[in-house]
N, C-alpha and C positions, 0 to 999 in steps of 0.2 A: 503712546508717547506722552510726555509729560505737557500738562496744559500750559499753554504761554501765561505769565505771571501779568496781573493789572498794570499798568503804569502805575509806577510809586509804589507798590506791593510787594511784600517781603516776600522772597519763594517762601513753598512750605515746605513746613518738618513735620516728618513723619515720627515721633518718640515713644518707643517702647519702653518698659520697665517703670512709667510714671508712679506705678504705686511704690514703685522699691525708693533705696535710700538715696541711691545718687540720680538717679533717674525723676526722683520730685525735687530734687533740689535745684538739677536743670531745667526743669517745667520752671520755677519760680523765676530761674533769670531769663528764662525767652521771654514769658510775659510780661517782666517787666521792664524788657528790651523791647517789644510791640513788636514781635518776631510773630508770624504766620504757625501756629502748631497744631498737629491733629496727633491723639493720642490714641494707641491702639492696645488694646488692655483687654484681657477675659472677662473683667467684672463691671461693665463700667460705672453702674451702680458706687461702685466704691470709690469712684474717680468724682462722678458727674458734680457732688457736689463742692470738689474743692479744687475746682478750676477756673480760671479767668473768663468773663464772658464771652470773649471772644476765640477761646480755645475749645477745637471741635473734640468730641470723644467718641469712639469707634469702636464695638467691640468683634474681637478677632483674635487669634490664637494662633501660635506662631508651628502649631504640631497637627494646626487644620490648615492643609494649602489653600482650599478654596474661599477659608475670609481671610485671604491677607489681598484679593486682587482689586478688592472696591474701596480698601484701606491705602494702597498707594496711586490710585489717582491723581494725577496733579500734584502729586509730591515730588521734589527739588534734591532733599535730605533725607536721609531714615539713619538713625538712631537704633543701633541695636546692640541693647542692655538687658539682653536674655539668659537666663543659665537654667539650669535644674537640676541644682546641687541639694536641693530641699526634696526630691522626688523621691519616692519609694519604693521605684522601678531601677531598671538601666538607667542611669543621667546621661552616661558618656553616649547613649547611643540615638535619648531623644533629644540631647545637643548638635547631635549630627544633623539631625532630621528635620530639626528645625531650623538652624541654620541654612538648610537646602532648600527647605520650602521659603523661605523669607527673602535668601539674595534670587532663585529663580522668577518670584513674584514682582521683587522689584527690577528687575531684568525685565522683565514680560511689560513692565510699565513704564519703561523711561525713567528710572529713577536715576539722577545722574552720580550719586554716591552713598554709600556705605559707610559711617562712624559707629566702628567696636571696641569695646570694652574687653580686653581681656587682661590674664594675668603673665606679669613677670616668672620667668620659673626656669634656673642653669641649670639643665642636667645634662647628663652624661649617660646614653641611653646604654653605652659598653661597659658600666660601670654600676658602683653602688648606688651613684646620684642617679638615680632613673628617675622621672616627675611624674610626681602623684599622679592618681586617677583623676584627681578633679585639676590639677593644673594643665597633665597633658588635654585634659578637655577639652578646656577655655582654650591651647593652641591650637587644637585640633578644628575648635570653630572657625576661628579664623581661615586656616588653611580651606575650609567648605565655602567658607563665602568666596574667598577670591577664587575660587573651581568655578562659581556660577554668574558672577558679577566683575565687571572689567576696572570698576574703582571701590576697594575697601582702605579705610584709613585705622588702622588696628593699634591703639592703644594699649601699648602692656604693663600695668602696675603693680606693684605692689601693697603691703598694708593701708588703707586709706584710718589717716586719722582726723577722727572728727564724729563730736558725740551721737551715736546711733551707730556708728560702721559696728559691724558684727566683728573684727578683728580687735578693734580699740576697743568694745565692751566687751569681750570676753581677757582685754587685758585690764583694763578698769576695775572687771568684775573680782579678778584674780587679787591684784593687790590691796583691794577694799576690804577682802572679806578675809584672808589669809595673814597673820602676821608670820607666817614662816610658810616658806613654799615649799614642797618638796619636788624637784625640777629637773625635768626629763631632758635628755642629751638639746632636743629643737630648742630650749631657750636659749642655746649659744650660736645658732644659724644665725647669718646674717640677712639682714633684708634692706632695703633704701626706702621707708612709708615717705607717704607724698600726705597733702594737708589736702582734707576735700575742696578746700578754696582751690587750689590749685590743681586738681586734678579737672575743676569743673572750667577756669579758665582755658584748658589743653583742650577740652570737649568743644566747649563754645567755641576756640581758635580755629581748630578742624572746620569748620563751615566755610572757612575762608582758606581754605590753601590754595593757591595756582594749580598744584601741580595734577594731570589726569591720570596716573599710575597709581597702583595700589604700591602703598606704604605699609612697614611697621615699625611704629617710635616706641622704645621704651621710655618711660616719664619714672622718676622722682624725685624726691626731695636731694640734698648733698651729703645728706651723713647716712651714712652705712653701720647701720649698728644693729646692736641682736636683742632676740624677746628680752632678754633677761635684760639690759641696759632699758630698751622702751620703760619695762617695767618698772626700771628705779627711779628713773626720772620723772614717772608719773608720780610714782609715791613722796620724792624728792618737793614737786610741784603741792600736791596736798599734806606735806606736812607729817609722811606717814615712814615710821623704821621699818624694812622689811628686810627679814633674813632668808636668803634665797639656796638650799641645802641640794647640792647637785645627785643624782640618782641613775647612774648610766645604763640600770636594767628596765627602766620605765618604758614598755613598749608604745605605738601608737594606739591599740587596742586598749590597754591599761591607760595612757593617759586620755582617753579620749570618755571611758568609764569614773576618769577622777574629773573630766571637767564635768561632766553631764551632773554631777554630784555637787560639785563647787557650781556652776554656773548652771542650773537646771532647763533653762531658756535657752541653749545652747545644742541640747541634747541630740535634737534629729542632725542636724549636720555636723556636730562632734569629731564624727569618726571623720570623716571627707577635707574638715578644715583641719585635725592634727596630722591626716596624714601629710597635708600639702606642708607642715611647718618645716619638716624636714630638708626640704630644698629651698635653698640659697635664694633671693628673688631679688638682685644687684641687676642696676641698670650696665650693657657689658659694652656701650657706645655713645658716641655725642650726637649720635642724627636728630635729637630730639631737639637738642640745644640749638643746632646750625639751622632747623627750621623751623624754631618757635623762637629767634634772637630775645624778644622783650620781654619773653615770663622766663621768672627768675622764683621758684620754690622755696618754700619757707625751712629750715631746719626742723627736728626733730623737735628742739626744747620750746619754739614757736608755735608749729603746728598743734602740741601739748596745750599750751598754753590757752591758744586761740580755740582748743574745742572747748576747754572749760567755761571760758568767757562763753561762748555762743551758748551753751548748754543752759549759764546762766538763764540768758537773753530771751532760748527758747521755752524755757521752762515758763518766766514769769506771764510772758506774751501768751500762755494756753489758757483757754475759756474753759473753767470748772463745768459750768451748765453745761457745756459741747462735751467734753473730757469726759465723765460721770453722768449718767442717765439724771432722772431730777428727782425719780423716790429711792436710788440709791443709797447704801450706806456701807460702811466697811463688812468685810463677809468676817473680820477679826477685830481682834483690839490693836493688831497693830497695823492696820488701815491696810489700802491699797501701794504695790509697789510702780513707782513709773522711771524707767530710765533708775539713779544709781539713789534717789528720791523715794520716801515713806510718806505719806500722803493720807490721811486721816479725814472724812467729810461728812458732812453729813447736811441736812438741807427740814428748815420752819416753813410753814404759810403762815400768814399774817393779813386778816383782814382789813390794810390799810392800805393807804398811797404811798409808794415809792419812798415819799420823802419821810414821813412818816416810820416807816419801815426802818431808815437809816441813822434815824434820828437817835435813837440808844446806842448804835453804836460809833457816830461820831464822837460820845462823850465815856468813852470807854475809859477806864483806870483812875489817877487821881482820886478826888474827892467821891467821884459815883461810884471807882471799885468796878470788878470783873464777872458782879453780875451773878458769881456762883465759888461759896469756897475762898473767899477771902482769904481766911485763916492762914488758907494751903498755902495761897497765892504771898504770902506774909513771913510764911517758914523758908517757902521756895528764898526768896529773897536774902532772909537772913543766913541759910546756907549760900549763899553764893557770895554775900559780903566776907563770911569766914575765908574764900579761897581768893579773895581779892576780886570779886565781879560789882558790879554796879548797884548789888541790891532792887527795891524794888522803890525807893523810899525819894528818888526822883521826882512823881507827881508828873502834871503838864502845864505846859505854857498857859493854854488858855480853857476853860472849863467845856465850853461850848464846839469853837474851833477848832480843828486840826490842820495843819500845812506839811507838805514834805519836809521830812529833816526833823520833824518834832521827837520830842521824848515823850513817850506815855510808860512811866514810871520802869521798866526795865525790858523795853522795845521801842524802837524807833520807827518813825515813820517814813515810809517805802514809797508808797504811792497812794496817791487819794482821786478820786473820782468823784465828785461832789453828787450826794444820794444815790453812790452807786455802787464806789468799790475802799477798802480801805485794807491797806498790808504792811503788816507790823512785820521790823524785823528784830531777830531776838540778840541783845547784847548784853544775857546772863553768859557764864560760864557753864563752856558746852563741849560734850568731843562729836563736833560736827555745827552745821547750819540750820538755824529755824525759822519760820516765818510765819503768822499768822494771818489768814485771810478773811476777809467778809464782803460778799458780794449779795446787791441786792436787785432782781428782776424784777418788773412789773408782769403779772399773770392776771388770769380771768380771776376777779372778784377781789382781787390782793396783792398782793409783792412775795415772793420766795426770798427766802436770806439762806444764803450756802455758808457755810464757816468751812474752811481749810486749815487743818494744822499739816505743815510742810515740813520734813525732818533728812536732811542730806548729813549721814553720820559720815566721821571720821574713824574710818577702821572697824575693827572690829569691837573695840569696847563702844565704839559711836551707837552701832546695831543693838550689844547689850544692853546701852542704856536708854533705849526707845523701847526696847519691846521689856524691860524692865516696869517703867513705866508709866505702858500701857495701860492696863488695867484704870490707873488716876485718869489718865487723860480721860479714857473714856468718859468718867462719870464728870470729870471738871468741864472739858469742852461742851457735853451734853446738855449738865446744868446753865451753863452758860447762855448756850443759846434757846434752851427753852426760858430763862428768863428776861433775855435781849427779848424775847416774840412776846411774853407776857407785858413787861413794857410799852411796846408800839402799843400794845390792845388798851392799855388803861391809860396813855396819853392820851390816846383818842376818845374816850371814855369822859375822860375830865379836862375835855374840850380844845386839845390841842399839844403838837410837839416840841413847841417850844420855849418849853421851862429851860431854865440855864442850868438845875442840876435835878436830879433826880433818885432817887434808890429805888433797885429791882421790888416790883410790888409781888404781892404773897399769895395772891388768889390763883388755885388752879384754874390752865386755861383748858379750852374746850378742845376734843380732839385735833377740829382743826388744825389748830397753834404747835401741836406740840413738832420734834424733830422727826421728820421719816426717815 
């Protein structure tokens, strides 16, 4: 049975799927609700290190019975965010199976409830709407736990939006890269996407319901609308025309062969996620409403909205050093790709201090210039004045200083970290978003300086004009920052970094120094 909780002591949660998408996003707000969690994962290696101190991690497998029994001890809650839609076996059969080993387990231990994740999906079993393999799965899971377990709280949703959902990046992906789609009968299914905000407040609310009966709520958002509208609205949101060309012989076998093509990241569960496109996945009742009265779902054009924003949020918030090993470098010219982002890096030593280190590139552009390529950096400009952009010929406030909100001659400044981090953003004439990064670590005997060039194109000609180029970036960023490392070395050299202006000195540096 389940062990009596401390005085003052959150019960515990048991949460599966912590590595997955929505299942870390929930890790994030238990712990930073000071909520009791112990996480049960295959790898925990791949967990142990980005979890809260006081979050236990457990490794166990939901298709091995006998570690799931030392995993629900004195647990309260279990969370189960399992599927194996990614398998290369039976799924629909080691869904069952797992399922059965995990509500029997938590059966055998006093666990006193069940929170599932599964998917929305009308069919008509008499009829042509029959549900996919993979939706009837996910109900079929359901139906196994409550066979073994006397309370499951069964969540049924459909498309979650929000940057990283596999649904919303492979529509992302679609109108990114496609100015004309060619569009098989499923973009005109209707579905209700709910906003991962809101799907995780439904998860979290489930911990607290009165009621001791298994349930099943469907949850979504209010608007009921199909691929092909998500789609417009997203392109709508960035700015992009897309002509959407309907094709009513495009089988799920053909369009699941054209996504793997369009969306190559996509490919092993292709076939599993267009079969399921096909069926309708409309919330078909208000039980959810009558027993979640206070959460109220965001719209479709919101939910959109708010993943781009967070995407932002998420993007700037990642640590290059973590993100990219430290002798990394692009395996191309046109860098590495993350999320809908091209991403460009490359990483100096520099036998200096920190501060030292940071000092050339505090005083980037204006009078000191970019350290490599001038010229270019002069032409770039004077093309972008002809289409009406800002040119380059700006300058900055102060020669020495930089502050948020600064201009450095045709980039603005983002954010600063004093000798540590500095990120320009580009306001040339662009089809897409750019940002320039410099980041400076203290290491054994020196400082590492990471440069990022960050490239979020608009559409397809965005794509062309990055890997376009490419090639320049290469040799401009490269130059650049083996001259920013040459720098640091001859301030220190002639006794110090802080001169108020400087130009890139001309002596090759020693291996050390140069970019890996």
């Amino acid at each position: 049975m389940t062990s009596p909780a401390e005085p003052g002591s959150q019960p515990l949660i048991l949460l599966t799927g912590a590595t997955g998408y929505v299942g870390g996003r929930l890790l994030e707000r238990f712990e930073r609700s000071g909520q009791s969690v112990r996480c049960l994962t295959r790898r925990p290696e791949a967990l142990s290190q980005r979890v809260g101190g006081k979050t236990e991690v457990m490794k166990g497998d939901a298709l091995d019975a006998e570690s799931l029994l030392p995993a629900m001890q004195g647990v309260d809650t279990a969370y189960y965010l399992v599927h194996s839609m990614g398998s290369s076996g039976d799924f629909a059969e080691e869904d069952r199976r797992a399922a059965k080993n995990f509500s029997s387990a938590a059966q055998a231990a006093g666990v006193r409830r069940i929170i599932y994740l599964g998917g929305l999906g009308n069919g008509d079993p008499n009829a042509d709407q029959k549900l996919s393999p993979h939706l009837r799965s996910r109900q079929e899971t359901g139906d196994v736990l409550r066979a073994h377990h006397p309370q499951i709280i069964e969540l049924r949703a459909s498309i979650v939006i929000g940057s990283g959902s596999l649904s919303f990046e492979m529509i992302r992906a679609l109108v990114e890269r496609l100015p004309v789609m060619i569009c098989p009968k499923w973009v005109k299914v209707k579905a209700q996407p709910i906003a991962i905000e809101d799907l995780l407040d439904y998860l979290e609310a489930s911990l607290n319901l009165p009621h001791q009966a298994s349930q099943v709520l469907e949850i979504g958002g209010p608007d009921q609308v199909s691929y092909g509208e998500i789609m417009q609205e997203y392109a709508r949101q960035r700015g992009l025309r897309r002509l959407m060309i309907p094709v009513p012989l495009l089988t799920p076998y053909l369009s699941s062969l054209w996504l793997g093509l369009v969306t190559p990241l996509y490919a092993r569960v292709g076939r599993k996620l267009i079969d399921s496109l096909k069926n309708p996945t409309l919330v078909s009742n208000n039980l959810a409403a009558l027993t979640f009265p206070k959460l109220k779902p965001r719209g479709i054009e919101a939910a959109i909205a708010r993943a781009l924003v967070n995407e932002d949020r998420e993007f700037a918030a990642t640590r290059w050093s973590d993100a990219l090993s430290a002798g990394s470098q692009p395996t191309a010219w046109g860098g590495t790709r993350f999320g809908s982002r091209l991403v460009d890096s490359r990483t100096a030593f520099v036998p200096v201090n920190q501060a030292e280190a940071f000092a050339p590139i505090r005083r980037i552009g204006g009078q000191t210039g970019w350290y490599y390529g001038d010229w270019l950096w002069s032409i770039r400009g004077f093309l972008d004045l002809l289409i009406g952009g800002v040119g380059i010929r700006r300058g900055r406030r102060d020669p020495d200083s930089v502050i948020v909100g600064d201009t450095i001659d045709c980039w603005r400044v983002e954010e600063v970290e004093p000798n540590r981090r500095l990120r320009l953003a580009a306001e040339m004439k662009l089809p897409g978003r750019a940002w320039l990064e410099f980041e400076v670590t203290p290491v054994d005997g020196g400082s590492q300086i990471r440069q990022t060039a960050i490239f979020d194109p608009l559409g397809l000609f965005g794509l062309v004009y990055w890997y376009g180029i490419s090639p320049l970036h290469y040799f401009i960023f490269s130059g650049m920052l083996r001259n920013i490392a040459r720098t640091a070395v001859n301030n220190r050299r002639r006794g110090g970094a802080d001169q108020s202006r400087e130009q890139p000195a001309t002596p090759s540096p020693s291996p050390a120094e140069l970019p890996r």
